[in-house]
KEMAR-210302 format. One line per 4 residues: number of its first residue (from 1); their letters; for each residue x, y, z of N, C-alpha, C, O. Coordinates in nm, 4 decimals. Layout:
BEGIN
NUM = a = X:Y:Z:X:Y:Z:X:Y:Z:X:Y:Z  ...
//
This chain:
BEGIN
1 = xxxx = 17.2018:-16.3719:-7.5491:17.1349:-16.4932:-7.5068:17.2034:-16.6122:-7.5736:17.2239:-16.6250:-7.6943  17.2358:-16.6978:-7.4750:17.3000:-16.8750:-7.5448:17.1641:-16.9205:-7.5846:17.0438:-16.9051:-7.5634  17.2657:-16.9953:-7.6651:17.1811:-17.0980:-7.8178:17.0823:-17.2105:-7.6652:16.9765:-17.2722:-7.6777  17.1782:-17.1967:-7.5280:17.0662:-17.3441:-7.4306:16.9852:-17.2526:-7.3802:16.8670:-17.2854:-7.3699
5 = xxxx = 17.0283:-17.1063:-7.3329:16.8965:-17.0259:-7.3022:16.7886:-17.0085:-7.3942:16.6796:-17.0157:-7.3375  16.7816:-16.9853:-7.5336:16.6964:-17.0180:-7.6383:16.6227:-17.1026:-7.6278:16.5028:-17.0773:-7.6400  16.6702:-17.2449:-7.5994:16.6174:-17.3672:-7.6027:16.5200:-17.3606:-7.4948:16.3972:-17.3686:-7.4982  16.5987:-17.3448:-7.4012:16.4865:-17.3643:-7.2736:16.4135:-17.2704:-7.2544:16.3236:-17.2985:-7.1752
9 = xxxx = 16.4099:-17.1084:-7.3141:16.2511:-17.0333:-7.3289:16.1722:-17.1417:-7.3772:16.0828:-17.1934:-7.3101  16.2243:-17.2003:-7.5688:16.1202:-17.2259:-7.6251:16.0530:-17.3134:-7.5455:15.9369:-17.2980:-7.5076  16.1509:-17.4391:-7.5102:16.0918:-17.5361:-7.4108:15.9708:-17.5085:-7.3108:15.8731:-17.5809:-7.2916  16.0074:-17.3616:-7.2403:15.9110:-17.3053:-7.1563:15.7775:-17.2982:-7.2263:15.6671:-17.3386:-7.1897
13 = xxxx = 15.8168:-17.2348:-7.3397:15.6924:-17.1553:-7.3479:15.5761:-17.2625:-7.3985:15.4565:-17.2334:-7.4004  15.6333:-17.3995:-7.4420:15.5462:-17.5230:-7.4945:15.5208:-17.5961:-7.3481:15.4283:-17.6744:-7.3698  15.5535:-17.6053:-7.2311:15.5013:-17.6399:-7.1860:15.4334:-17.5445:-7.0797:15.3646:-17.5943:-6.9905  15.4485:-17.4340:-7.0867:15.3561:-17.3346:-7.0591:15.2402:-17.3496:-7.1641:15.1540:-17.4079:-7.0983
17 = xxxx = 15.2047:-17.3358:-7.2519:15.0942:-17.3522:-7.3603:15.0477:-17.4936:-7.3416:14.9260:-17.4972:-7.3600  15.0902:-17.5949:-7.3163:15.0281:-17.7282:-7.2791:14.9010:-17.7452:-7.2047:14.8125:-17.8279:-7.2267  14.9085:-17.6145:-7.0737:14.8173:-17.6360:-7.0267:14.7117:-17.5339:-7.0300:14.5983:-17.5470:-6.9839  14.7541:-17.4444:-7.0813:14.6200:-17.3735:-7.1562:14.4715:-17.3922:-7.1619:14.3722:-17.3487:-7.1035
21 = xxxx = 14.5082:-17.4997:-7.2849:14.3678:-17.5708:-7.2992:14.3207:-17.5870:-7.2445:14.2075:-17.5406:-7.2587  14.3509:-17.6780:-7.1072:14.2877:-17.7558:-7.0265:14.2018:-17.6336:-6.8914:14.1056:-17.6440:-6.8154  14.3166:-17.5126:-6.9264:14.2608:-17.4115:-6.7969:14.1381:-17.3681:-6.9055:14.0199:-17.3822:-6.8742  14.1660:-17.3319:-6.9930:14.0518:-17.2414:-7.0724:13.9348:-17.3199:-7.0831:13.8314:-17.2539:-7.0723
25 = xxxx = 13.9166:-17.4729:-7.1059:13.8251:-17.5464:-7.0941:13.7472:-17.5197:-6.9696:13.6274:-17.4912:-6.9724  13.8121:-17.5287:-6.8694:13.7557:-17.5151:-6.7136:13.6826:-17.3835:-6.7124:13.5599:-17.3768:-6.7065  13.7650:-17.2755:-6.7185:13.7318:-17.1332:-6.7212:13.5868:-17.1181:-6.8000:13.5012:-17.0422:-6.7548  13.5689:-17.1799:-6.8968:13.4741:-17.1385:-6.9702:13.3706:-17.2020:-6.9401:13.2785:-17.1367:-6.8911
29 = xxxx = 13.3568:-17.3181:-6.9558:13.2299:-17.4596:-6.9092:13.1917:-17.4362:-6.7559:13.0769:-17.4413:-6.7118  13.3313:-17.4041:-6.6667:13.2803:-17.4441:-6.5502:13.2708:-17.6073:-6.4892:13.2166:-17.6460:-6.3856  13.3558:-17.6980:-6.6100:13.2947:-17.7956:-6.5635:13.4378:-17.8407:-6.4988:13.5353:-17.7878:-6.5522  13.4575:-17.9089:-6.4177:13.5782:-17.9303:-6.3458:13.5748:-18.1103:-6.3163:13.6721:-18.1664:-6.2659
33 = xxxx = 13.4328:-18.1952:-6.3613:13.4170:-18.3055:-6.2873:13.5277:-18.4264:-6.3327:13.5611:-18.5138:-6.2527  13.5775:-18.4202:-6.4645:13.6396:-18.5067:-6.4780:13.7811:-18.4761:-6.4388:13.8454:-18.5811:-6.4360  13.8416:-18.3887:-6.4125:13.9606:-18.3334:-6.3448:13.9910:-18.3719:-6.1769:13.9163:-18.3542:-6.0807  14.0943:-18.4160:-6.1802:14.1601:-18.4957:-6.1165:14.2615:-18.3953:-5.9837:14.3836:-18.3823:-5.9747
37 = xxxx = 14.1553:-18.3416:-5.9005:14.2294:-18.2151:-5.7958:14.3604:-18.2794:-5.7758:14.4564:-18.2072:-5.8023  14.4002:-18.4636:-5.7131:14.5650:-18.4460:-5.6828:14.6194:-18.4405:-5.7593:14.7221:-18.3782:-5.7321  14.6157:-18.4752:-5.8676:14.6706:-18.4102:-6.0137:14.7471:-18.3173:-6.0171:14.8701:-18.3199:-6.0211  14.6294:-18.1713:-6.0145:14.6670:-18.0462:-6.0276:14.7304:-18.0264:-5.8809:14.7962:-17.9228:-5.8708
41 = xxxx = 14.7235:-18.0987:-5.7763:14.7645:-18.0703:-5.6190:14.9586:-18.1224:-5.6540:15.0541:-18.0679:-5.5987  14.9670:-18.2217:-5.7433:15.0782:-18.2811:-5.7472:15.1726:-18.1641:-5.8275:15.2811:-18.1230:-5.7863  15.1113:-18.1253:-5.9393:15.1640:-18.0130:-6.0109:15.1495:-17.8931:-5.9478:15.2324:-17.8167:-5.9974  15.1022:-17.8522:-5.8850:15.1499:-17.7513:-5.7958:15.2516:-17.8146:-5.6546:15.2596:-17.7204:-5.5758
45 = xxxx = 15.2899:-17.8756:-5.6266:15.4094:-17.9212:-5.5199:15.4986:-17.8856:-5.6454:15.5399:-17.7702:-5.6568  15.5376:-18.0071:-5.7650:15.6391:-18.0281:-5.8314:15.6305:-17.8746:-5.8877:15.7475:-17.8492:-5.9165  15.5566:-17.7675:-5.9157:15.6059:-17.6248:-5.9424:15.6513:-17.5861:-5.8510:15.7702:-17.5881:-5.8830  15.6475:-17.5465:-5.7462:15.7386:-17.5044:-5.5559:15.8382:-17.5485:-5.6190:15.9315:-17.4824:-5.6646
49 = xxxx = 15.8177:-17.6893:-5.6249:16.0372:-17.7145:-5.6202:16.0806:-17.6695:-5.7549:16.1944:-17.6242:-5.7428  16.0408:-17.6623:-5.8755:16.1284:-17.6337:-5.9795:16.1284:-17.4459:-5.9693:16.1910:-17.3776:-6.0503  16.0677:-17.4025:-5.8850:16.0490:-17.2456:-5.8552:16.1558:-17.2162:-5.7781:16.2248:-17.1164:-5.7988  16.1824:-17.3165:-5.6647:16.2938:-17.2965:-5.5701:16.4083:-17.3287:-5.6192:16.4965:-17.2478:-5.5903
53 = xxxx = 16.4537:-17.4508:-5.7075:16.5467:-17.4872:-5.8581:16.5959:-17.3333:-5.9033:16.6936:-17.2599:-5.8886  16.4696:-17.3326:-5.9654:16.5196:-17.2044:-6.0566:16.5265:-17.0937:-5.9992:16.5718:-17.0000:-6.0649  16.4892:-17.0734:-5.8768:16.5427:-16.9297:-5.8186:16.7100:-16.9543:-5.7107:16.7840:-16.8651:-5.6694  16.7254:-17.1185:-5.6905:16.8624:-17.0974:-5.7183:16.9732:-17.1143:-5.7565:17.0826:-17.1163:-5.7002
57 = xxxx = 16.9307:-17.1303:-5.8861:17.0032:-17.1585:-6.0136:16.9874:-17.0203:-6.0924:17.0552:-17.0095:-6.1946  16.9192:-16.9316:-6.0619:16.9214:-16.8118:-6.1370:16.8558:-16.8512:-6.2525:16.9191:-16.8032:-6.3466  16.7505:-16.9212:-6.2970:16.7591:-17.0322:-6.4240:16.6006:-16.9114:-6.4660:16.5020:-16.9028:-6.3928  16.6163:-16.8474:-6.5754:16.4741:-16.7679:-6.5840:16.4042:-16.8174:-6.6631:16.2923:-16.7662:-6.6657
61 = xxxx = 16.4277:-16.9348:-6.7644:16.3273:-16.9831:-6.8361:16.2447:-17.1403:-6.7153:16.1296:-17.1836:-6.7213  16.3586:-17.1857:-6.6219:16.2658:-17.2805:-6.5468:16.1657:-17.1476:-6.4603:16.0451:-17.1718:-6.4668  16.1921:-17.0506:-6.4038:16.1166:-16.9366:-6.3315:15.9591:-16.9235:-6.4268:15.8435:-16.9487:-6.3930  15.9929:-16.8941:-6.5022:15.8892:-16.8252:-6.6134:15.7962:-16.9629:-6.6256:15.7030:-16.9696:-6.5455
65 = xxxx = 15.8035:-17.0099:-6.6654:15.7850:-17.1765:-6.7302:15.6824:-17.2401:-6.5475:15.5602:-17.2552:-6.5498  15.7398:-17.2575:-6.4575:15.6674:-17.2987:-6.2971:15.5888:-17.1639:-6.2636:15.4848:-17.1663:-6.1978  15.6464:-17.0432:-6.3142:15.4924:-16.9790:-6.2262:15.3739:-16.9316:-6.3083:15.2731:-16.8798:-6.2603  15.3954:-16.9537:-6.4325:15.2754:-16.9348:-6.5103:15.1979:-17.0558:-6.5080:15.0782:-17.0450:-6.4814
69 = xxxx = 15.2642:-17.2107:-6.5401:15.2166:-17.3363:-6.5134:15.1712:-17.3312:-6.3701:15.0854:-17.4172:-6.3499  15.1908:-17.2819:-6.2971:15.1534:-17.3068:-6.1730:15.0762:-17.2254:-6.0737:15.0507:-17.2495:-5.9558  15.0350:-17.0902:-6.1740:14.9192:-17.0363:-6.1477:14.7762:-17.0735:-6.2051:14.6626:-17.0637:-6.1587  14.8332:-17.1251:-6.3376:14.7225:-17.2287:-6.3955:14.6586:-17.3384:-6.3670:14.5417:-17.3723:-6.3855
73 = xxxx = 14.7506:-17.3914:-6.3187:14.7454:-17.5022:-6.1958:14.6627:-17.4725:-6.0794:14.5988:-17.5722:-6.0456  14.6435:-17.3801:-6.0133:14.6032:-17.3067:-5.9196:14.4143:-17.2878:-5.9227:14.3162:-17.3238:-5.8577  14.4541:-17.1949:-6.0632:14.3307:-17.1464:-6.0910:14.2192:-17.2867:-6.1334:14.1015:-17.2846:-6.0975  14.2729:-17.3923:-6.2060:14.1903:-17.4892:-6.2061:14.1696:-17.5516:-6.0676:14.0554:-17.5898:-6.0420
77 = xxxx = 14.2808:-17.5693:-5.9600:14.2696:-17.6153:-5.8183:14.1223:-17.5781:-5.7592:14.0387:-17.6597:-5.7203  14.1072:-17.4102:-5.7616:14.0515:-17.3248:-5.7537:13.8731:-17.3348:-5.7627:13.7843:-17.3160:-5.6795  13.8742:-17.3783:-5.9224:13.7397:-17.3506:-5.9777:13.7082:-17.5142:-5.9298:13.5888:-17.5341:-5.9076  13.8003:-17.6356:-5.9106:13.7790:-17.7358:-5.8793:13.6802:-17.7684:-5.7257:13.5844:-17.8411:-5.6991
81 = xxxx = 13.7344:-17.7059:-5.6772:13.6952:-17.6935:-5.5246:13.5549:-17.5911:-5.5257:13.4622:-17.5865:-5.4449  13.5710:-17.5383:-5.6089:13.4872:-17.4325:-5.5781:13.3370:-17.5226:-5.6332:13.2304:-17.5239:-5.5716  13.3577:-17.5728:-5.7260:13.2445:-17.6857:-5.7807:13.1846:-17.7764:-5.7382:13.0682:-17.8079:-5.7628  13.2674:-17.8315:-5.6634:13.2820:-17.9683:-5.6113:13.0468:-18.0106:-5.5924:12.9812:-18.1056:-5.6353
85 = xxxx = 13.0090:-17.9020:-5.5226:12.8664:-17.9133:-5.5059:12.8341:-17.9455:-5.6172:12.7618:-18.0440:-5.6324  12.8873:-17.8571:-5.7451:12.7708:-17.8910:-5.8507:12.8398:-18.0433:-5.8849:12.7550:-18.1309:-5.8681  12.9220:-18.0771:-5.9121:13.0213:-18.1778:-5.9613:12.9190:-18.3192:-5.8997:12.8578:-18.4113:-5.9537  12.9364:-18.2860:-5.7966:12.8448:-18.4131:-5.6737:12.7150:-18.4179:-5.7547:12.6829:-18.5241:-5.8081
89 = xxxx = 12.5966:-18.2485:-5.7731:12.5246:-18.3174:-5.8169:12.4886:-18.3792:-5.9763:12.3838:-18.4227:-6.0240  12.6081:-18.3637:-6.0259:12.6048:-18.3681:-6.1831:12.5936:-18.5651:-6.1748:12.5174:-18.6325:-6.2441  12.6897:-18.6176:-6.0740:12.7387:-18.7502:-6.0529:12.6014:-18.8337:-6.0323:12.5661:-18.9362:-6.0907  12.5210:-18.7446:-5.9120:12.3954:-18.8064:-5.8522:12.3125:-18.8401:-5.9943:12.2840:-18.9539:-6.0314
93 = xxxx = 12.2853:-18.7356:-6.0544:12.1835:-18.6889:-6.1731:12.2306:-18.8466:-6.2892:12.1573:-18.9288:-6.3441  12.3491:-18.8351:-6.2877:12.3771:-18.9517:-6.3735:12.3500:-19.0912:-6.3433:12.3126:-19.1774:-6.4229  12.3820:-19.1083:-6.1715:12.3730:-19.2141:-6.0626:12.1984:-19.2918:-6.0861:12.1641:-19.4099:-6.0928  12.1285:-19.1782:-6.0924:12.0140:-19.1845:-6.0905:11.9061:-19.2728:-6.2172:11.7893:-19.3116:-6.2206
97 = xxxx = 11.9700:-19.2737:-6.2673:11.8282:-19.3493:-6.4232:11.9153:-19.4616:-6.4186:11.8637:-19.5595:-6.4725  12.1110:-19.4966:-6.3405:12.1306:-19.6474:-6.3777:12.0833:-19.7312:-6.2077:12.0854:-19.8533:-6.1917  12.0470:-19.6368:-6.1067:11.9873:-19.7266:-6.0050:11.8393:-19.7543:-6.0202:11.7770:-19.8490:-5.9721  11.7945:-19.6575:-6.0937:11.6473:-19.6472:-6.1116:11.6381:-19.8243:-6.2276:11.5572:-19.9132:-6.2010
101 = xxxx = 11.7182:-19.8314:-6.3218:11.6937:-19.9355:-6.3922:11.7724:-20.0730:-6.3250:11.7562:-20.1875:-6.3672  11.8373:-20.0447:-6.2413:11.8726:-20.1671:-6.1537:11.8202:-20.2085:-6.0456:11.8404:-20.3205:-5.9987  11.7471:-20.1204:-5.9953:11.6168:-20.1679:-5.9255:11.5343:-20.2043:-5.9716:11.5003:-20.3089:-5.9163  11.4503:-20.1697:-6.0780:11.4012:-20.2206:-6.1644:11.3921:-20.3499:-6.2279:11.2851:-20.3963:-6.2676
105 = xxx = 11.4746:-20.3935:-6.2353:11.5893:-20.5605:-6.2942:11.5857:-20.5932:-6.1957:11.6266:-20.7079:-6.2133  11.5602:-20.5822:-6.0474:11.5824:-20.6877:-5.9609:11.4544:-20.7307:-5.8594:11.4336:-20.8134:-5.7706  11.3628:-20.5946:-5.9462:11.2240:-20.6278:-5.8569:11.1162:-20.7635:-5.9499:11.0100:-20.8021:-5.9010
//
């Protein structure tokens, strides 16, 4: 293995671990509302192309690095959509005590 193949595992594997957090947060809470679907919609396009990059470039740390990021990507896509009901009514629930006091103030 070259000293730039080295580099670019490690490279991989930190920005593979970057998003971790953010999936394991989701995974666990369930809560998806402040997450930003084109976001994760944008990062999954820009993984396709660095997947298609690196498959033809032969490049295995960009390979490794786009499909783990970009199943993660996925899986938050995923639980995002899948929420969206509760998400709406989490928004309403909040919506609710500042119209209730702004009606209030104007009656």
């Amino acid at each position: 293995m070259t000293g730039t193949t080295a580099l670019g595992l490690f490279a991989a594997a930190l920005s593979t671990i970057s998003f971790l957090p953010q999936a394991v947060q989701c995974w666990r809470t369930r809560r998806t509302r402040d997450i930003s679907l084109s976001t994760y919609c944008f990062l999954i396009a820009g993984n396709v192309a660095w997947l298609a990059y690196g498959a033809a470039r032969s490049d295995l740390p960009i390979l490794i690095t786009n499909t783990v990021v970009g199943l993660t990507g996925l899986s938050i896509i995923i639980l995002k959509v899948r929420n969206r009901a509760i998400d709406r009514a989490a928004e309403d629930a909040l919506a609710a005590p500042a119209a209730r006091e702004q009606s209030a103030a104007t009656a």
